[in-house]
LOKOLVO-246058 format. One record per atom (N, C-alpha, C): residue in three letters; chain; x, y, z. Coordinates in Angstrom, 1 decimal. Each point is the difference from the previous one (the first is absolute). Layout:
BEGIN
SITE residuo cadena px py pz
SITE Ala A X Y Z $
...
This chain:
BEGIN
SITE residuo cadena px py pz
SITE Unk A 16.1 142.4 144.9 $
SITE Unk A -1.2 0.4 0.7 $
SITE Unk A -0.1 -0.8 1.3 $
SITE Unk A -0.1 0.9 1.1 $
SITE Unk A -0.5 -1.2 1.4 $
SITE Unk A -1.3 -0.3 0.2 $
SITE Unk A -0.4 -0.8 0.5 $
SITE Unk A -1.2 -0.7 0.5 $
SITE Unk A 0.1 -0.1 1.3 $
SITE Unk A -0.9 1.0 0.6 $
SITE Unk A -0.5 0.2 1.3 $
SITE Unk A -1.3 -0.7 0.2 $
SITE Unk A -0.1 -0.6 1.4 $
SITE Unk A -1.6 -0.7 0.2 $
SITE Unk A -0.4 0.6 1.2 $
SITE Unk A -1.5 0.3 -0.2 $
SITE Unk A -0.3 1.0 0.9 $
SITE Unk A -0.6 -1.2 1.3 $
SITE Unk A -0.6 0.6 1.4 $
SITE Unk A -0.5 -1.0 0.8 $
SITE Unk A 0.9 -0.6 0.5 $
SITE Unk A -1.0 -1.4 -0.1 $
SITE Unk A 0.7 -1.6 0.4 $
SITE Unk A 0.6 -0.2 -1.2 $
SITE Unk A -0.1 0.1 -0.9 $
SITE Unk A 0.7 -0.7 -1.3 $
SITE Unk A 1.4 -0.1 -0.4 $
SITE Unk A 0.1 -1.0 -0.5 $
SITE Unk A 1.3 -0.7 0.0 $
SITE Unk A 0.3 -0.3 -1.9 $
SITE Unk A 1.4 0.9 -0.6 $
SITE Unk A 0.2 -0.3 -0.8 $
SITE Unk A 1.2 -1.5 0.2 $
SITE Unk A -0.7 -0.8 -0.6 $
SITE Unk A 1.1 -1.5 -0.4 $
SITE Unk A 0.3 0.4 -1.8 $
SITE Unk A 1.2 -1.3 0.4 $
SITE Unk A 0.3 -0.7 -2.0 $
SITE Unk A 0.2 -1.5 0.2 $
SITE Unk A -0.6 -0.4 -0.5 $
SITE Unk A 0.3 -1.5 0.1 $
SITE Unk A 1.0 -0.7 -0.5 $
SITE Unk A 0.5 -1.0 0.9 $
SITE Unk A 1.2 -0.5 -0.4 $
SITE Unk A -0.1 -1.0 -0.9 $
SITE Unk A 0.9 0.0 -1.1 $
SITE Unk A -0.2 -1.3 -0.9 $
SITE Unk A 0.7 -1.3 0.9 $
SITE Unk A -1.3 -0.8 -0.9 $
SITE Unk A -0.8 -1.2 0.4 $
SITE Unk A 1.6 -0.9 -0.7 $
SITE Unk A 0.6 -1.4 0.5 $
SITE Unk A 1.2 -0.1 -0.8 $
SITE Unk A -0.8 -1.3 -1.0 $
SITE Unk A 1.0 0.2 -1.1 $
SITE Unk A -1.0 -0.9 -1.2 $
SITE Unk A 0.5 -1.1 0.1 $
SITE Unk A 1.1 -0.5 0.9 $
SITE Unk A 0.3 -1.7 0.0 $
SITE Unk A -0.5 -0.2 1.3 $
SITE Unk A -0.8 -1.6 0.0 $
SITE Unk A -0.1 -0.3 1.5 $
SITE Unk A 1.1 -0.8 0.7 $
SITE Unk A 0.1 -0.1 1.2 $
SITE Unk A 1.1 -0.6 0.9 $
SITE Unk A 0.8 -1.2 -0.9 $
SITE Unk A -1.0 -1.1 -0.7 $
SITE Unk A 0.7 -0.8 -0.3 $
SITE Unk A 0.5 0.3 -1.8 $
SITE Unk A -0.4 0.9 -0.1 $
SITE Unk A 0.3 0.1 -1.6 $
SITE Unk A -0.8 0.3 -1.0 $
SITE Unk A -1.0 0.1 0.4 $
SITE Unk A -1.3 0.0 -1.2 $
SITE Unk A -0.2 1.4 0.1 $
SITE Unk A -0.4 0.2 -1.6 $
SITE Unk A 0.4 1.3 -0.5 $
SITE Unk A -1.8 0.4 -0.2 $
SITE Unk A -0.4 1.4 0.6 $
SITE Unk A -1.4 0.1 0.3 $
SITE Unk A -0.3 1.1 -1.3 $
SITE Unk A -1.0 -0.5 -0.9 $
SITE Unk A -0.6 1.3 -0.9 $
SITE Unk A -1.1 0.8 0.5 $
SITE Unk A 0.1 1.1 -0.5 $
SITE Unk A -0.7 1.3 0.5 $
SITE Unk A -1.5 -1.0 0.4 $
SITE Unk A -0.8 -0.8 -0.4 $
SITE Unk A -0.9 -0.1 0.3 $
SITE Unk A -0.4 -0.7 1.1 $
SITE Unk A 1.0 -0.9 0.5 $
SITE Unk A 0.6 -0.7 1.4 $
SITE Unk A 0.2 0.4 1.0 $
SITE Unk A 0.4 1.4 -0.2 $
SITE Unk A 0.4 1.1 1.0 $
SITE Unk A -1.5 0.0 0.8 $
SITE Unk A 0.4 0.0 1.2 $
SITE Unk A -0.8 1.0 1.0 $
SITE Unk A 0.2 1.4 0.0 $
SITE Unk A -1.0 1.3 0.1 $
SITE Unk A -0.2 1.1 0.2 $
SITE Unk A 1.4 -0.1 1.5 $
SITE Unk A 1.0 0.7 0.2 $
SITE Unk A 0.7 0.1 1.3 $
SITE Unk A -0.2 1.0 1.2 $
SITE Unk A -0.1 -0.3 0.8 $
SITE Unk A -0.8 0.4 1.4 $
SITE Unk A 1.2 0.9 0.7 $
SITE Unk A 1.2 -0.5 -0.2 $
SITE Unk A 1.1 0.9 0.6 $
SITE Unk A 0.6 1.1 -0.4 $
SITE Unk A 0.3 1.3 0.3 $
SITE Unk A -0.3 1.4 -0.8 $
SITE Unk A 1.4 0.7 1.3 $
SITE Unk A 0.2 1.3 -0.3 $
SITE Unk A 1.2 0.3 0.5 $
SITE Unk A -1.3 1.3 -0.1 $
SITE Unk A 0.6 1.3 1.7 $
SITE Unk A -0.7 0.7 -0.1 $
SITE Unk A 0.9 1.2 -0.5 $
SITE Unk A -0.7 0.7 -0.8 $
SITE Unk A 0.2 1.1 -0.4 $
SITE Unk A -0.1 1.3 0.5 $
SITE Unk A -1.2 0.4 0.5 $
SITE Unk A 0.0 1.1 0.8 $
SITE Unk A -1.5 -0.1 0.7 $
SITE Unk A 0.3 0.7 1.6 $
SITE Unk A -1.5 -0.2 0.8 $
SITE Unk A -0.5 1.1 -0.1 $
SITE Unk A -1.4 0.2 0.0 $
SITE Unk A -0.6 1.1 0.6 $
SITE Unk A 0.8 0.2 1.6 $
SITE Unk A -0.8 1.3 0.4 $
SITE Unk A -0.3 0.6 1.4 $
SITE Unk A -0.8 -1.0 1.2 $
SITE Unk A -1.0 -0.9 -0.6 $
SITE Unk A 0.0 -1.0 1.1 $
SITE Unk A -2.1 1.4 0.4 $
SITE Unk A 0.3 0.5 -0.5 $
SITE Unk A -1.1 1.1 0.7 $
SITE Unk A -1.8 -0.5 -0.6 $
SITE Unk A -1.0 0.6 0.5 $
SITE Unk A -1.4 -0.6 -0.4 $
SITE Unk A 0.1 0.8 -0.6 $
SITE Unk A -1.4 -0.7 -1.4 $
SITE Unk A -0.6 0.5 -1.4 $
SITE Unk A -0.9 0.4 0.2 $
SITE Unk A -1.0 -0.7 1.6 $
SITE Unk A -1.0 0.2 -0.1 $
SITE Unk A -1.1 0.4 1.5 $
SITE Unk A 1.2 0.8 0.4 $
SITE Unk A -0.3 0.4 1.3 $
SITE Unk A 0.4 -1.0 1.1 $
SITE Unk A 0.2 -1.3 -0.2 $
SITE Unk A 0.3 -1.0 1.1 $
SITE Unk A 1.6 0.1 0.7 $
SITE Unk A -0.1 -0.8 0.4 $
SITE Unk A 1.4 0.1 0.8 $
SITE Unk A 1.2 -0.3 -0.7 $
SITE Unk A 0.7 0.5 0.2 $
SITE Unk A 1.5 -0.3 -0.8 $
SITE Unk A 0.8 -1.6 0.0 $
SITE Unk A 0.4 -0.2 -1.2 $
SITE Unk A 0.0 -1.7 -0.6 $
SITE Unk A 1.8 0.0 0.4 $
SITE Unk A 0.6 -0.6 0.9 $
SITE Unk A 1.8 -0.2 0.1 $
SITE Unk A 0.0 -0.5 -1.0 $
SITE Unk A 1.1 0.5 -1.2 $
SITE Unk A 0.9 -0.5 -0.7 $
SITE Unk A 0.9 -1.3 0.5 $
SITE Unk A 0.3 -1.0 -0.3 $
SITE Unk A 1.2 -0.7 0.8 $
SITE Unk A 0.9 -0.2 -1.5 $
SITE Unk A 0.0 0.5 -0.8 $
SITE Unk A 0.8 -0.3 -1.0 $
SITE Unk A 1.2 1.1 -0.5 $
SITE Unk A 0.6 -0.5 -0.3 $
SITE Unk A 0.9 1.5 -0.4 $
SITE Unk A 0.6 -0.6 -1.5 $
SITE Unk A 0.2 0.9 -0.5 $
SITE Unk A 1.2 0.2 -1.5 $
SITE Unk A 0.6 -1.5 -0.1 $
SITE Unk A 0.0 -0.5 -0.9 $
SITE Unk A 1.1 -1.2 0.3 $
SITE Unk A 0.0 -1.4 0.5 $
SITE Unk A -1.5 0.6 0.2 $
SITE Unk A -0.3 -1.7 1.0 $
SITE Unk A -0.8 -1.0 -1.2 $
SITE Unk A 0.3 -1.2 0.3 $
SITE Unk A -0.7 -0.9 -0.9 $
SITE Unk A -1.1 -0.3 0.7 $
SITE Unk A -0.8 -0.3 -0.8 $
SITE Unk A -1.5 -0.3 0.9 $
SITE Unk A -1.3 -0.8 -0.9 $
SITE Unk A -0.6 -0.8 0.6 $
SITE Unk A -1.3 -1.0 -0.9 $
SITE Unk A -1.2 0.9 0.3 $
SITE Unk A -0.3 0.0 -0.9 $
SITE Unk A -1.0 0.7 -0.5 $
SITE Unk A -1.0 -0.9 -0.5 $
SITE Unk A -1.6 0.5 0.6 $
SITE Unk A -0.9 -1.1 -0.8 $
SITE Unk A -0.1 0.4 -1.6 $
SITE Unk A -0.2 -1.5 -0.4 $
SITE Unk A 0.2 -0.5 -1.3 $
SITE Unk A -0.8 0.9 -1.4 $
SITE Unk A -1.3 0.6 0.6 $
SITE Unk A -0.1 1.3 -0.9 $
SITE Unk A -0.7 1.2 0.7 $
SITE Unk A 0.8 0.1 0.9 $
SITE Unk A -0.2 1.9 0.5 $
SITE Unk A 0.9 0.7 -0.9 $
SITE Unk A -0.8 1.2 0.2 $
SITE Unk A 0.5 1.8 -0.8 $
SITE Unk A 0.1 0.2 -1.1 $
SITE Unk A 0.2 0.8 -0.1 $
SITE Unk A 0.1 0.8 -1.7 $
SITE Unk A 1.0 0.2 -0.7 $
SITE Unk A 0.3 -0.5 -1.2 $
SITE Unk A 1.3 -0.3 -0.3 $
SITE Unk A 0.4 1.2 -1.4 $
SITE Unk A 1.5 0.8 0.5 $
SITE Unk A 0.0 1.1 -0.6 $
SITE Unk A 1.0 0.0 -0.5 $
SITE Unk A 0.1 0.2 -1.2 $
SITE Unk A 1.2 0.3 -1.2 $
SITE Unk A 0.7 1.6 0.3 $
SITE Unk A 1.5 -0.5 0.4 $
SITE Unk A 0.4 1.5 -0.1 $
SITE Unk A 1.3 0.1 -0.8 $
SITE Unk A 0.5 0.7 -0.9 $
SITE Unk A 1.2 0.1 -0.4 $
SITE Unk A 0.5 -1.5 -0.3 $
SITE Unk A -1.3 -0.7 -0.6 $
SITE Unk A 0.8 -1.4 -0.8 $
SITE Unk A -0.1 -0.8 1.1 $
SITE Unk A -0.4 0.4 1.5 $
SITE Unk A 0.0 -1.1 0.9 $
SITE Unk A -1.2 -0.1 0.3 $
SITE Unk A -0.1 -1.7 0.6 $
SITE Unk A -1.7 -0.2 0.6 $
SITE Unk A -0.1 -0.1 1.7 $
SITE Unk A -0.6 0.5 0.9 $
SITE Unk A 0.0 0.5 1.0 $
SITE Unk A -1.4 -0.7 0.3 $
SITE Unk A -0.2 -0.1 1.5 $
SITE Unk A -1.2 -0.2 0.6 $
SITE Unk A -0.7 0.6 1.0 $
SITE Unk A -0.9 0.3 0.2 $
SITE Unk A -0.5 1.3 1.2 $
SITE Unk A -1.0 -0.8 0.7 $
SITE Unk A 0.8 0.0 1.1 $
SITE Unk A -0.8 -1.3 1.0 $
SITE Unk A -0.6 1.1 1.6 $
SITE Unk A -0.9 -0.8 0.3 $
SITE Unk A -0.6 0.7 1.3 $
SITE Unk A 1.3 -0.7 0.9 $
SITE Unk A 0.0 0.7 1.2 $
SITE Unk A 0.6 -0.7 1.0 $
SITE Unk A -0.3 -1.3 0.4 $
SITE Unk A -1.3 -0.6 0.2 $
SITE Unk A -0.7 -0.7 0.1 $
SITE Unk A 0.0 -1.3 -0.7 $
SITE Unk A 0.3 0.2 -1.0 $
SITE Unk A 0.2 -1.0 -1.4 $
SITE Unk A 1.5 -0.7 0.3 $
SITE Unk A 1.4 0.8 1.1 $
SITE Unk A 1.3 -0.7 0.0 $
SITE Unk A -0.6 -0.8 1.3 $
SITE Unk A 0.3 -1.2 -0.6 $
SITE Unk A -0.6 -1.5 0.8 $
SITE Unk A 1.7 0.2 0.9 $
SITE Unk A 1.1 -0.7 -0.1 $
SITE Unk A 1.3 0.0 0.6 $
SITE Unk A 1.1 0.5 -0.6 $
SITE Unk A 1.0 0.5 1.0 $
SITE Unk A 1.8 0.4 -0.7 $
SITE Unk A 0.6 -1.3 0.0 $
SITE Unk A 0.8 -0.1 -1.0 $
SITE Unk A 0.9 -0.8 -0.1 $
SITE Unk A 1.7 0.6 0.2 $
SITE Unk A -0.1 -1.8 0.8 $
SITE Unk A 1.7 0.5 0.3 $
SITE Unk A 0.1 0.2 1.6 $
């Protein structure tokens, strides 16, 4: 099944967070920070919802990008977890 986002909206997945830190210490789930860095999945059209002016996309397929720490709606599809972010919500690309 694909997941299309309509608008400004921006389907991400978030990238796992790694469980050892730099020097060695091994992090349990409850140590973990929520991760901010996501890989984009698919854009809207970039077009208004609400009669206003049209919102530029700068993101495309493939791009890594930070995302604030809890924007959008997070969606289960085919066993995977997905996130449905405004445009507005991708803070920087990475890379």
């Amino acid at each position: 099944m694909k997941l299309t986002p309509l608008y400004d909206r921006v389907v991400v997945k978030m990238v796992e967070v790694e469980e050892t830190t730099k020097s060695g210490i091994i992090l349990t789930a409850s140590a973990k920070e929520k991760p901010q860095v996501a890989e984009v999945i698919a854009v809207g059209d970039g077009s208004a919802h609400d009669g206003g002016d049209n919102v530029k996309v700068f993101v495309k397929p493939g791009d890594k990008v930070i995302v604030s720490k809890y924007a959008g709606t997070e969606v289960k599809l085919d066993g995977e977890e997905f996130i449905v972010v405004n445009m507005g919500d991708i803070l920087a690309i990475v890379g």
